[in-house]
MIDOSE-1310 file (N, C-alpha, C; in nm, 2 decimals, decimal comma, always signed):
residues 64
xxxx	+0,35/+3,28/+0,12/+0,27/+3,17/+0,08/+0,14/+3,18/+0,16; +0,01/+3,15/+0,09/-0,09/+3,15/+0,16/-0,10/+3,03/+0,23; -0,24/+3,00/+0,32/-0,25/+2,92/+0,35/-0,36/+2,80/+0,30; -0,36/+2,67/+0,29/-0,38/+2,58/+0,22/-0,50/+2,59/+0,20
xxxx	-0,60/+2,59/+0,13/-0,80/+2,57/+0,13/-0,82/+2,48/+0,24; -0,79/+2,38/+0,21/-0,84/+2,27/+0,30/-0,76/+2,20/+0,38; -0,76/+2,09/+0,47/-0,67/+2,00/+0,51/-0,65/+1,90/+0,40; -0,59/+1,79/+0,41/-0,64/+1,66/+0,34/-0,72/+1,61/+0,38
xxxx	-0,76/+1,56/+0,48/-0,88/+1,53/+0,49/-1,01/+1,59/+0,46; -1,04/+1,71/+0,53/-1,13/+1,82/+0,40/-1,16/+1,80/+0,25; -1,06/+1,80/+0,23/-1,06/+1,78/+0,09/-1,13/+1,66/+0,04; -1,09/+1,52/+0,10/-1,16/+1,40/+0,05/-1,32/+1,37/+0,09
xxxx	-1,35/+1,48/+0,22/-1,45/+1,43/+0,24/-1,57/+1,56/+0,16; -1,51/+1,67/+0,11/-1,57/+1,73/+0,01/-1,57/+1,69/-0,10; -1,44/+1,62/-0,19/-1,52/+1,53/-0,28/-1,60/+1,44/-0,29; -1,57/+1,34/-0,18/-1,67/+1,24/-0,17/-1,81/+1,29/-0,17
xxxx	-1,83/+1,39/-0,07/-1,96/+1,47/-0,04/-2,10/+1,50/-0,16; -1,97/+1,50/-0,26/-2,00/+1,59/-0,42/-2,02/+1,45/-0,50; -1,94/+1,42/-0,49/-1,95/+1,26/-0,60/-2,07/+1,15/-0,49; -2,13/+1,18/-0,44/-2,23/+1,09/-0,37/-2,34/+1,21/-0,43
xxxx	-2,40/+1,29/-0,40/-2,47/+1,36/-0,45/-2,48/+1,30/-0,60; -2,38/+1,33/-0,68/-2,42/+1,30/-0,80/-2,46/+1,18/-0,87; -2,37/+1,02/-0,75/-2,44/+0,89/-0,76/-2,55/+0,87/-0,76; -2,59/+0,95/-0,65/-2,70/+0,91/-0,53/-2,82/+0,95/-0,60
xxxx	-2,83/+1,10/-0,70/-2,92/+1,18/-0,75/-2,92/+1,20/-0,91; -2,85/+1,13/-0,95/-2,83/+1,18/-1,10/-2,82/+1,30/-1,12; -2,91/+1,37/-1,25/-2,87/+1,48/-1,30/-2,92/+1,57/-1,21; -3,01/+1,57/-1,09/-3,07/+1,62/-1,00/-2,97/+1,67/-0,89
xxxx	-2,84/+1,57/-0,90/-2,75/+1,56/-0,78/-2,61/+1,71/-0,85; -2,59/+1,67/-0,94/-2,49/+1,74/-1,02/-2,53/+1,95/-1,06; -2,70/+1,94/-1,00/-2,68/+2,08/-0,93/-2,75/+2,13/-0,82; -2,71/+2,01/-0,67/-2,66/+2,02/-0,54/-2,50/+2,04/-0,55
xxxx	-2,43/+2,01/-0,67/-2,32/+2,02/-0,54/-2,25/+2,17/-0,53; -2,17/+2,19/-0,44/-2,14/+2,32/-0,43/-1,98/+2,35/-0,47; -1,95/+2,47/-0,51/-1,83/+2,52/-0,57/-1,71/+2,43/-0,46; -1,71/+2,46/-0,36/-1,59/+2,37/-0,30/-1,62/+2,24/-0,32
xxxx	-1,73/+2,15/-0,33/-1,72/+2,02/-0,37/-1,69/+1,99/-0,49; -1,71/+2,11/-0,54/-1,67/+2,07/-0,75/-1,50/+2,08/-0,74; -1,50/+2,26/-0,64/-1,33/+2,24/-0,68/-1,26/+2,14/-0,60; -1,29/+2,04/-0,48/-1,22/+1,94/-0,42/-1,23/+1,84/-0,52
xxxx	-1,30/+1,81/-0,58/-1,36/+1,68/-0,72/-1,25/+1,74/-0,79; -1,22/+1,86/-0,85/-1,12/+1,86/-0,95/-0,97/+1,85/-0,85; -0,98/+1,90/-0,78/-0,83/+1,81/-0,71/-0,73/+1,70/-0,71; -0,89/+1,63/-0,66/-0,85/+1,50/-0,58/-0,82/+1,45/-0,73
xxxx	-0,91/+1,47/-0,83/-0,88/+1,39/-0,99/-0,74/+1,43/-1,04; -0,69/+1,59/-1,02/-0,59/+1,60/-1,11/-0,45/+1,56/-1,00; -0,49/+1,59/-0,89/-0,40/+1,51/-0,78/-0,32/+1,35/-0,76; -0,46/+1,29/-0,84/-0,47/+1,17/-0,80/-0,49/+1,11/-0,69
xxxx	-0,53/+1,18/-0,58/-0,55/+1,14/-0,43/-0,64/+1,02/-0,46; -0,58/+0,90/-0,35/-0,71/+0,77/-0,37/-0,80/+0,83/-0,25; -0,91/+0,79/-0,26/-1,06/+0,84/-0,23/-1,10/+0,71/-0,14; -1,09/+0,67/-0,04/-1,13/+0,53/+0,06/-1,26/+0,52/+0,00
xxxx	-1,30/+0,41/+0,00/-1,47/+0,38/-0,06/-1,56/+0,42/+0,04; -1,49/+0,38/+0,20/-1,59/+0,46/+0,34/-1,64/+0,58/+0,28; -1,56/+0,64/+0,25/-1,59/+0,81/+0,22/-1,72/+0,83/+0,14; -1,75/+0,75/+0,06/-1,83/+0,79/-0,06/-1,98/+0,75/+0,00
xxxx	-1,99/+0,66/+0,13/-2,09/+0,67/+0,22/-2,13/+0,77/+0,28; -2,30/+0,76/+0,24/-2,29/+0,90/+0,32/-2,33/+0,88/+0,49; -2,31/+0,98/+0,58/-2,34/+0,88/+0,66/-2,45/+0,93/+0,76; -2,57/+1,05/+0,68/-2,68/+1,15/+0,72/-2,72/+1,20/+0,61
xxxx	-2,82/+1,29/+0,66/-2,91/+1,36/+0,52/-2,79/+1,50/+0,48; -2,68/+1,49/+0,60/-2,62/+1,63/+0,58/-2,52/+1,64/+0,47; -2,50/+1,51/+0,44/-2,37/+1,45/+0,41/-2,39/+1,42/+0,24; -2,56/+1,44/+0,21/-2,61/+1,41/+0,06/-2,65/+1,56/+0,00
């Protein structure tokens, strides 16, 4: 078995990361984001992982 891509936490904070980009920016935002924030976004969705609303704050310019 390999080993996992990300932690859990990784993961939520790479969606979040991706889904704030795309709030924050519109269609401008949606090509910043990057392949591991698209594939954590399809995760967390088909996962169903809940996503804390903290998260989706960003909380620097690094984080947009």
């Amino acid at each position: 078995m390999t080993a996992p891509r990300w932690t859990h936490d990784q993961m939520i904070r790479l969606a979040a990361r991706g889904a704030t980009k795309v709030d924050l920016l519109g269609v401008r935002g949606t090509t910043l984001v990057t392949c591991d924030e698209l594939a954590a976004m399809a995760a967390v969705i088909l996962l169903g992982v809940p996503v804390p609303p903290d998260a989706l704050t960003p909380k620097g310019p690094h984080d947009v």
